[in-house]
C-alpha positions as CSV (number, residue, x, y, z in Angstrom):
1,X,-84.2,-18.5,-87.8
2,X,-84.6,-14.7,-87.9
3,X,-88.1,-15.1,-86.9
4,X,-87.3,-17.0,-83.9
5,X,-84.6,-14.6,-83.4
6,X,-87.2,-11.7,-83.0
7,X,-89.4,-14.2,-81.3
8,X,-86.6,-14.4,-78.4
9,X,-86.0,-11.0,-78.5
10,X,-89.8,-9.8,-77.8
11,X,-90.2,-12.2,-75.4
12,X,-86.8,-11.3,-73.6
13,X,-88.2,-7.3,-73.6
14,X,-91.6,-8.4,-72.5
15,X,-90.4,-10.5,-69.6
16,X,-87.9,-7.4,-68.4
17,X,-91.0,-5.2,-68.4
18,X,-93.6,-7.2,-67.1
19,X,-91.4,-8.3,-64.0
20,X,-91.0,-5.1,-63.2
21,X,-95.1,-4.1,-63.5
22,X,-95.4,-7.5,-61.2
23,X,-93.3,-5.6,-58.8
24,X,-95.2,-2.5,-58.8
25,X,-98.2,-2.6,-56.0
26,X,-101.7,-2.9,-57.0
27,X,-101.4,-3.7,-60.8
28,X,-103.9,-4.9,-63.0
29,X,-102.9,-7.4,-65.7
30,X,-105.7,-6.4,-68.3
31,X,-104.9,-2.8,-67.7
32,X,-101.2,-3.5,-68.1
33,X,-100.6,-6.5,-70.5
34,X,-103.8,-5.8,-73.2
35,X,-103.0,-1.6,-74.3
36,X,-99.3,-2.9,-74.2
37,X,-99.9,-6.0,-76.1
38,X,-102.3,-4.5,-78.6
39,X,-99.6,-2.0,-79.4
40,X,-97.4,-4.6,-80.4
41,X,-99.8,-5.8,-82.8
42,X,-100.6,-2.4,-84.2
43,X,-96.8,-2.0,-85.0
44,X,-97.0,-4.7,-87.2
45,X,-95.2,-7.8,-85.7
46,X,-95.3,-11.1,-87.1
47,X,-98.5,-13.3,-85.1
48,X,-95.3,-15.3,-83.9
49,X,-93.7,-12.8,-82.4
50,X,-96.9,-11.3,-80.5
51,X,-97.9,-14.2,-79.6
52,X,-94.2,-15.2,-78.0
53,X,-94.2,-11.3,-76.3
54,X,-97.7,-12.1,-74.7
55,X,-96.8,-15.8,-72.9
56,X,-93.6,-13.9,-71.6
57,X,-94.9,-11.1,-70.6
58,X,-98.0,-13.5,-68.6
59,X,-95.2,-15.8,-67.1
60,X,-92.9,-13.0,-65.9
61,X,-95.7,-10.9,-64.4
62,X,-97.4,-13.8,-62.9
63,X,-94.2,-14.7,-60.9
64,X,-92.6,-11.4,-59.8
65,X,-95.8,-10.2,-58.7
66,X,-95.6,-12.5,-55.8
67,X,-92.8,-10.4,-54.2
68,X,-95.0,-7.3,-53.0
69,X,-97.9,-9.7,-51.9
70,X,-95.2,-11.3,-49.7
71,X,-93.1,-8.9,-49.0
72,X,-95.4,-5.9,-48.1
73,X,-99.0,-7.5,-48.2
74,X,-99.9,-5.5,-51.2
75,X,-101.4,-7.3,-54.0
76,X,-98.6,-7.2,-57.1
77,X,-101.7,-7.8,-59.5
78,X,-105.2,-8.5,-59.4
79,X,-104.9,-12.3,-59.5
80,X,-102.7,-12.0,-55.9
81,X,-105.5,-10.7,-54.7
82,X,-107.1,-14.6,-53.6
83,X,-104.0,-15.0,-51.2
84,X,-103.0,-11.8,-49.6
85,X,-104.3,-13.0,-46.1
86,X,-102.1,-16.1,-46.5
87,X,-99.6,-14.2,-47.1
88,X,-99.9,-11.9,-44.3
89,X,-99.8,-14.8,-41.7
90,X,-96.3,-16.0,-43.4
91,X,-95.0,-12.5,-43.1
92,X,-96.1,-12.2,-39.5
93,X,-94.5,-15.7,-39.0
94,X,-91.4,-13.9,-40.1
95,X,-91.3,-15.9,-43.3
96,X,-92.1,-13.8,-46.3
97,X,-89.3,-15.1,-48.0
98,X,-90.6,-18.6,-48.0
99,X,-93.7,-17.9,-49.6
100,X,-92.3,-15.8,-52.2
101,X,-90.2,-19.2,-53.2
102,X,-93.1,-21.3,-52.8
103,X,-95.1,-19.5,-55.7
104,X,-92.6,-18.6,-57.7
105,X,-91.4,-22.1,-57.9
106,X,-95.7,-22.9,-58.0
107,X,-95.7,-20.4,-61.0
108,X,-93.1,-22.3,-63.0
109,X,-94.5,-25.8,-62.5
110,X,-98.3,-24.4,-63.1
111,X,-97.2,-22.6,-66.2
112,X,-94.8,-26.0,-67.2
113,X,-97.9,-28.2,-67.3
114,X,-100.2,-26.0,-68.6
115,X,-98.7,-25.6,-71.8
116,X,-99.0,-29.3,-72.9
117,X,-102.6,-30.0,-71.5
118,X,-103.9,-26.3,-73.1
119,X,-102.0,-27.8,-76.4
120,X,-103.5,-30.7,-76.2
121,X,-107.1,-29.6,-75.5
122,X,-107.0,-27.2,-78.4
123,X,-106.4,-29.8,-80.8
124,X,-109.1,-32.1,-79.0
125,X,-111.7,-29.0,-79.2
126,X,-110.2,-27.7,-82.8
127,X,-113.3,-29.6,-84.5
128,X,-115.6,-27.9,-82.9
129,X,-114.4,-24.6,-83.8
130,X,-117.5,-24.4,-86.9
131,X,-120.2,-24.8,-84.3
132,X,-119.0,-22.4,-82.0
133,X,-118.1,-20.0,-84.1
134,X,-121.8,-20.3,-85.5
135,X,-123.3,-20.0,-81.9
136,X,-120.9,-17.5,-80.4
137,X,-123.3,-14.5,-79.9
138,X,-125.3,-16.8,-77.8
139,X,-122.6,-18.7,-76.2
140,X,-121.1,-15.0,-75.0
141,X,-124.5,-14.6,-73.3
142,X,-124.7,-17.7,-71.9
143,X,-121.0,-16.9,-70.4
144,X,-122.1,-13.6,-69.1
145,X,-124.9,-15.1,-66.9
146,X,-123.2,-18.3,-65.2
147,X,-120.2,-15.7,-65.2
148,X,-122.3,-13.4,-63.0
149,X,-124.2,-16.3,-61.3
150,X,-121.0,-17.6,-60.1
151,X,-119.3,-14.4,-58.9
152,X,-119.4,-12.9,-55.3
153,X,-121.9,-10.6,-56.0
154,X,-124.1,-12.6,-58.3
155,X,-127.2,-11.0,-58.2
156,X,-126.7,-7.7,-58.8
157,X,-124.0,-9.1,-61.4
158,X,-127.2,-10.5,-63.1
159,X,-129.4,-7.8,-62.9
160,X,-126.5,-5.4,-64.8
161,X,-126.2,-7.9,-67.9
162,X,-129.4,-5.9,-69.8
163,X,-128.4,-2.0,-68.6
164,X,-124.9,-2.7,-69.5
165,X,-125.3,-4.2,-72.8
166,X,-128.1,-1.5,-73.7
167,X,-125.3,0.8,-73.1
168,X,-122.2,-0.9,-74.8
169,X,-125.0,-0.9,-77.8
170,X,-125.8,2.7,-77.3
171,X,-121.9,4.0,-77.3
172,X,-121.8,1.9,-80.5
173,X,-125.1,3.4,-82.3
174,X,-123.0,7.0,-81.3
175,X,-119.7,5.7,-82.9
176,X,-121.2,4.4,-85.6
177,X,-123.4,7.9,-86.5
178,X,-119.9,10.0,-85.8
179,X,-117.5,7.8,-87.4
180,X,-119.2,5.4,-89.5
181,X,-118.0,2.5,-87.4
182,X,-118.2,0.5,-84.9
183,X,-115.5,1.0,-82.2
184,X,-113.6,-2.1,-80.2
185,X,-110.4,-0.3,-79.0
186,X,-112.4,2.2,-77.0
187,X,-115.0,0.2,-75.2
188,X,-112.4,-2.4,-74.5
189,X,-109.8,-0.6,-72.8
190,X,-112.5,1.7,-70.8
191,X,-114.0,-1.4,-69.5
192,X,-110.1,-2.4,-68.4
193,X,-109.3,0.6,-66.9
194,X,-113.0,1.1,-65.2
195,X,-111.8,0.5,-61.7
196,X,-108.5,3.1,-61.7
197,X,-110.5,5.4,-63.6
198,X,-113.5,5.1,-61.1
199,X,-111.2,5.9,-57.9
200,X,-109.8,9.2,-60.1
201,X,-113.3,10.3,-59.9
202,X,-114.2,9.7,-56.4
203,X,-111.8,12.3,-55.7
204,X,-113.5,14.9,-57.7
205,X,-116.2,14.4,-54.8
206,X,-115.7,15.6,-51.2
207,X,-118.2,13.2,-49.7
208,X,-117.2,10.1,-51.6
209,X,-113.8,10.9,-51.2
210,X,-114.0,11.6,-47.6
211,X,-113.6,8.1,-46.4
212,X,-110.4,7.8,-48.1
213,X,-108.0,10.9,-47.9
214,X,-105.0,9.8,-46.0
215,X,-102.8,12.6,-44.7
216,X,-100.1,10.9,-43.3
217,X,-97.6,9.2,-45.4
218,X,-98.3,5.1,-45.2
219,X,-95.6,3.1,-43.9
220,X,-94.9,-0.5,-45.1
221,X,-93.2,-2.5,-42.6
222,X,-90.9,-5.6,-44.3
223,X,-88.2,-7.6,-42.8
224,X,-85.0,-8.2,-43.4
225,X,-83.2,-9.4,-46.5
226,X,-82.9,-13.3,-46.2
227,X,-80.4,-14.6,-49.1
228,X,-81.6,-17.7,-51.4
229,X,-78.5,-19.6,-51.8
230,X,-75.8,-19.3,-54.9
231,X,-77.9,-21.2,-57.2
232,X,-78.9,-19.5,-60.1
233,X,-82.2,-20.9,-60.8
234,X,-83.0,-23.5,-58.0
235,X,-85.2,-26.1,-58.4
236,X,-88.9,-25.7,-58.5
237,X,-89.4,-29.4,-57.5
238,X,-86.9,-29.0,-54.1
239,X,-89.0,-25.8,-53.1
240,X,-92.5,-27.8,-52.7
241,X,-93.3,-30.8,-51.0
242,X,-94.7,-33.9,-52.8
243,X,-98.3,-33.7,-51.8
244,X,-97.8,-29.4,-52.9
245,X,-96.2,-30.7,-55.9
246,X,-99.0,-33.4,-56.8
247,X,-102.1,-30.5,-56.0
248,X,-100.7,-28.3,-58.3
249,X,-100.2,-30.9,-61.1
250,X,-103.5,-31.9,-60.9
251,X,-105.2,-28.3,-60.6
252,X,-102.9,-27.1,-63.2
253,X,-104.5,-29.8,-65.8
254,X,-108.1,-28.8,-64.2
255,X,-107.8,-25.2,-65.3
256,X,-106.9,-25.8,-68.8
257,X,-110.3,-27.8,-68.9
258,X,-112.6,-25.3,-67.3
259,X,-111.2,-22.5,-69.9
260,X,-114.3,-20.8,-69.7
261,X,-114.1,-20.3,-66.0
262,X,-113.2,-16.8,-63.8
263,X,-109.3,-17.5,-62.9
264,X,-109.4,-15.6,-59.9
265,X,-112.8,-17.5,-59.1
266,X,-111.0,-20.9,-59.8
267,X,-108.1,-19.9,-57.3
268,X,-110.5,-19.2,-54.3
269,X,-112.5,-22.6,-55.3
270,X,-109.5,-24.7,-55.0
271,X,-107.2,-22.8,-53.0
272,X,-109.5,-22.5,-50.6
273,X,-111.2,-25.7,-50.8
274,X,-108.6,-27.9,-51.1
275,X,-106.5,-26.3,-48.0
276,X,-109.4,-25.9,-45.7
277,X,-108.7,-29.4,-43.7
278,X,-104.8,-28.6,-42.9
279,X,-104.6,-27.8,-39.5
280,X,-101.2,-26.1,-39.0
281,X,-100.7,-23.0,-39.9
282,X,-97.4,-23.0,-42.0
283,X,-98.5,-26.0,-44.2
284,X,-101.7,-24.2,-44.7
285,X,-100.8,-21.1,-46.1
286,X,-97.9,-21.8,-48.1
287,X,-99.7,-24.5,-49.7
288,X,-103.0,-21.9,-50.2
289,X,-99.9,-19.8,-51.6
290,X,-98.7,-22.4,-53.8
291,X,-101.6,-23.5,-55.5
292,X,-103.2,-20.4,-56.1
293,X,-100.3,-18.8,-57.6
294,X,-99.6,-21.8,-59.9
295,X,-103.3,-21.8,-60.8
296,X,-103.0,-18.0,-61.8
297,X,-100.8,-19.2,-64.4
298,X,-102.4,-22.1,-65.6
299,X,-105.6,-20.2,-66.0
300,X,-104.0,-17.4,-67.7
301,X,-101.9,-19.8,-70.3
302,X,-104.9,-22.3,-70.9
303,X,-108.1,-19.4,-71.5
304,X,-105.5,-18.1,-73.8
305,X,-104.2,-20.7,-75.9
306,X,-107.4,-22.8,-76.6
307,X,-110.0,-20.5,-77.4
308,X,-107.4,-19.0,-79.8
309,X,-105.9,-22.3,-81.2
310,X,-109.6,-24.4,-81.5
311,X,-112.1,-21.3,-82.0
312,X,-110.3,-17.8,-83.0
313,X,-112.9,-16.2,-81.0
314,X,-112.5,-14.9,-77.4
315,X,-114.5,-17.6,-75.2
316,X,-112.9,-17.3,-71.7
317,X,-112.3,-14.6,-69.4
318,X,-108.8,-14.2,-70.5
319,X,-109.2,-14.0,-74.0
320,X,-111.9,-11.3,-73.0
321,X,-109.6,-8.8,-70.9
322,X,-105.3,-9.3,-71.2
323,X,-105.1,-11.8,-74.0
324,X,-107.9,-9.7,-76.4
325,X,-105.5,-7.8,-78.6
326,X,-104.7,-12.0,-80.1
327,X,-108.1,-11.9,-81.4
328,X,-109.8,-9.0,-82.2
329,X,-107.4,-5.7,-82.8
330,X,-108.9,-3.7,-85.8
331,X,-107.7,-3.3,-88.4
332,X,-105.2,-5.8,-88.2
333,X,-107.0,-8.8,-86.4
334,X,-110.5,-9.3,-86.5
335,X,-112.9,-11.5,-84.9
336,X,-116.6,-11.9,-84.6
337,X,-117.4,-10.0,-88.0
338,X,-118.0,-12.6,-90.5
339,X,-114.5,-13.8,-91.2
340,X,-112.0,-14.3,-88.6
341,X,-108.7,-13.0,-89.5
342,X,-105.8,-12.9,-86.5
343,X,-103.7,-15.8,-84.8
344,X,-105.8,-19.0,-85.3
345,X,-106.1,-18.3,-89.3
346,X,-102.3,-17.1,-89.4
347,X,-100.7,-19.7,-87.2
348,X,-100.4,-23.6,-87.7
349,X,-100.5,-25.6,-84.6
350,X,-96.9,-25.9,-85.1
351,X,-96.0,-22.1,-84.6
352,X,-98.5,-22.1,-81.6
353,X,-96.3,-25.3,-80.1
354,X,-93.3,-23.3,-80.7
355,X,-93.4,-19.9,-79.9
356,X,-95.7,-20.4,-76.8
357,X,-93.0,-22.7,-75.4
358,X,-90.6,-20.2,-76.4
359,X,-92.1,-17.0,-74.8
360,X,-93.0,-19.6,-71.6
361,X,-89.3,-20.6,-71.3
362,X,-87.7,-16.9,-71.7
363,X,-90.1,-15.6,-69.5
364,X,-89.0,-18.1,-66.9
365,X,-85.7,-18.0,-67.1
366,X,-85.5,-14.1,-66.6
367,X,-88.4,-13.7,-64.1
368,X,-87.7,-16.9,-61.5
369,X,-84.0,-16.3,-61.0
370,X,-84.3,-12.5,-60.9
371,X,-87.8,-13.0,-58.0
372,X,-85.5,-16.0,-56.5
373,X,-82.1,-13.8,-55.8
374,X,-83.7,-10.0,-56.2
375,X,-86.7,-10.1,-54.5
376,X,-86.1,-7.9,-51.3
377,X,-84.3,-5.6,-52.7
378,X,-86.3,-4.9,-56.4
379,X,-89.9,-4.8,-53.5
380,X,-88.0,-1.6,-51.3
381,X,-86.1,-0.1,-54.8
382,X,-90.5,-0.6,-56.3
383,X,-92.3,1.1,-52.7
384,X,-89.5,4.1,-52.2
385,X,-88.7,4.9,-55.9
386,X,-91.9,3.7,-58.3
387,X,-94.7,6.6,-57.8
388,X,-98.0,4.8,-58.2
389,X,-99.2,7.9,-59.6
390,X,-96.8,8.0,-62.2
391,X,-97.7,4.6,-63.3
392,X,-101.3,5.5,-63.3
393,X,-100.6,8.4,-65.7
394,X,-98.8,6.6,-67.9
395,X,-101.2,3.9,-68.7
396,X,-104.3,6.5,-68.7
397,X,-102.2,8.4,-71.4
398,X,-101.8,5.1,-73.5
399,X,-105.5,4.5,-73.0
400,X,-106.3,7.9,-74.5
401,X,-103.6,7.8,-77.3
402,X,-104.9,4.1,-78.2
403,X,-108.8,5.1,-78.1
404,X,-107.9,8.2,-80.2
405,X,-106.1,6.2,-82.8
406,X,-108.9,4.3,-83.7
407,X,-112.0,6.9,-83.5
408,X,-110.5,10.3,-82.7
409,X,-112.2,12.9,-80.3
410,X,-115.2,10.6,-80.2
411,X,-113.2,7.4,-79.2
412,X,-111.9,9.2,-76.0
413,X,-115.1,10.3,-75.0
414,X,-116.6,6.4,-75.4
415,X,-113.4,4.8,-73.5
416,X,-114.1,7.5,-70.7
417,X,-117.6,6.9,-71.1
418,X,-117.9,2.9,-70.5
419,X,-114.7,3.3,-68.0
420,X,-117.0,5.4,-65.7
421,X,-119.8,3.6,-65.8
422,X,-118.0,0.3,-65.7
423,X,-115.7,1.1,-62.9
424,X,-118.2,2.2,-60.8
425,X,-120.2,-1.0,-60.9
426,X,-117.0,-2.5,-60.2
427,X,-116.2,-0.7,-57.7
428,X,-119.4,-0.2,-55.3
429,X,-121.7,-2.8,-57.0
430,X,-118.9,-5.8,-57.3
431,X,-119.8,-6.4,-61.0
432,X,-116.8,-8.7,-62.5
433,X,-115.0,-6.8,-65.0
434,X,-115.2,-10.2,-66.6
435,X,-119.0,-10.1,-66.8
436,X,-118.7,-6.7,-68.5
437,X,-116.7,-8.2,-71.2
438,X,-119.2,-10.6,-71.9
439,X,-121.7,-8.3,-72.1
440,X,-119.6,-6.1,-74.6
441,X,-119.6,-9.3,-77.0
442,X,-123.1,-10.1,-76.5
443,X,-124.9,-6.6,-76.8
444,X,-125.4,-7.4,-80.1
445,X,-127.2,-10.7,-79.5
446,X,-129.4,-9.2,-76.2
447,X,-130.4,-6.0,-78.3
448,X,-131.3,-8.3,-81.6
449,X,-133.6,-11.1,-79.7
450,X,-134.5,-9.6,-76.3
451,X,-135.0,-6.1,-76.9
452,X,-135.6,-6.2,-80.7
């Protein structure tokens, strides 16, 4: 009892904190949710209590950061991005407040059914676990090409597997030589903060820069408060129709069987995809809305929980960038090395059944009510009070306090190192930070057999 106790109260703190980062404009949930997750783990928790902190902290986010990307038409987190333009026809229909019901209510049914089937498929994939634990080097290579082949950009996605992973391998041949280690910590949060750190140093140049020095102050235009009703936490159900409803149930299930898939490149598939035949405007976009939004948790819950539960090793985009600290977080959990030593070896399927449906249900039942009743006025407290400098200080701080913790002087200079040179081919060359994260895992396996 007193470790579900702390369980509930993690999860409660996470869920506070994470709504408000969903909030916040233009977050990024593995430059958010992984430094602050791995810190938890690096304060010694139990794996129970992490793990309940993480699926709270995913729900809470996932659903409050719908109110900016309604509200304004500012992305609350990198995995709104897929419908901001949906959103931007509700809000000139005058109905932002519609759309932010519609996913948060999405949000809670995704996340509802994606428990059970991720559950489920980690127990049907747990025999399996020897084999691709054997093959993983190979099987992160394999990712990192139909990763990159898959991706917007694909080519060029393609063509930076080898640099990148010569240079991953490089950093580590310098760590290793000034430390007498390998380094994960460093590499790992520099490839999450690549992009924020790569627009930092566009403004160090007055040509690159040029393009995008504002001197007025921007406005954002919302509308007016529109009130929800007296309910304290309506009914998801009630806010969707049946054929929104039925989409997201089955898309919710999809997800947690394509683990291995981008989520953000799953929500464009079928968001797009399976909307693209509705004619009228309003059913269009809020159901784009809907089943994106529930898909962003789904994909987020079910690359989590079942490369963790059936492997141990990261095997999904997911478990690569937010959810990382649950599997590899030297000293304390350690995967890939030999032995693997963090949630799957110190959790029975039991605790995972537990606490995951614990952290789900506190997260929901502080972030849904507070986005269903609060929304309008937590979006205009966030754009006139929240400086989005300040937030970006903050979490550069906790990258170099994090970096420096684990390799000193040299740590900070390999986190800066891989965030410049992965943010930029973010940034201008549209390289998926998920591609670099494969990469990062197979250097090893490209340098051994390709380069030798």
């Amino acid at each position: 009892m007193e470790l579900v106790a702390a369980a509930v109260l993690a999860a409660l703190v996470a869920a506070v904190l994470f709504c408000f980062i969903g909030i916040v404009p233009g977050t990024d949930e593995t430059a958010t949710l992984a430094p602050l997750t791995l810190i938890v783990v690096l304060w010694g928790f139990h794996p129970a209590v992490v793990l309940a902190w993480f699926m709270a902290g995913v729900v809470a986010m996932q659903i409050t950061h719908c109110i900016p990307t309604a509200i304004a038409a500012i992305p609350g987190s990198t995995t709104a991005v897929p419908f901001i333009e949906h959103c931007a026809v509700l809000k000139r229909l005058g109905l932002p407040h519609v759309a932010i019901k519609k996913m948060a209510a999405a949000a809670v049914l995704g996340s509802a059914i994606a428990v059970p089937v991720a559950l489920a498929a980690a127990k049907l994939l747990s025999p399996l676990g020897a084999t691709a634990k054997a093959w993983a080097p190979l099987i992160f290579t394999i990712g990192a090409v139909v990763i990159a082949y898959f991706s917007s950009t694909r080519w060029v996605s393609l063509f930076a597997i080898l640099p990148f992973a010569l240079f991953i391998h490089g950093l580590q041949g310098i760590a290793s030589a000034a430390t007498g280690q390998r380094v994960f910590i460093s590499i790992f949060l520099g490839i999450a903060v690549g992009p924020m750190v790569a627009d930092q140093i566009v403004l160090l140049s007055k040509e690159a820069a040029q393009p995008i020095i504002r001197t007025a102050r921007e406005e954002v235009k919302i509308g007016p408060d529109i009130q929800t009703g007296k309910r304290l936490f309506p009914n998801p159900l009630a806010l969707l129709t049946r054929r929104q409803c039925t989409t997201i149930a089955w898309t919710s299930v999809l997800a947690s069987f394509t683990f291995t898939f981008s989520p953000i490149g799953l929500q464009i598939l079928l968001g797009e995809s399976l909307t693209a035949r509705i004619r009228e405007v309003y059913q269009k976009s809020t159901s784009a809305v809907s089943i994106m939004n529930s898909l962003a948790n789904a994909t987020y819950i079910a690359e989590t929980l079942i490369p963790l539960i059936a492997f141990g090793i990261p095997l999904s985009p997911t478990s690569l960038g937010p959810a990382a600290p649950l599997f590899h977080a030297p000293p304390r959990f350690t995967a890939l090395e030999g032995s693997i030593n963090n949630l799957h070896t110190l959790l029975s399927y039991q605790d995972f059944v537990i606490f995951s449906v614990l952290g789900l249900a506190t997260g929901i039942l502080v972030a849904y009510p507070l986005t269903m009743h609060y929304a309008w006025r937590l979006c205009v407290w966030v754009l006139k009070k929240v400086s989005h400098e300040a937030l970006i200080g903050t979490f550069s701080g906790l990258i170099v306090v994090l970096a420096y913790y684990e390799a000193g002087v040299t740590g900070i200079l390999i986190a800066m190192s891989i965030a410049t040179f992965g943010g930029m081919l973010k940034k201008y060359l549209g390289v998926h930070i998920g591609v670099q994260y494969m990469c990062f895992y197979a250097s090893p396996w490209i340098v051994q057999h390709l380069v030798k």
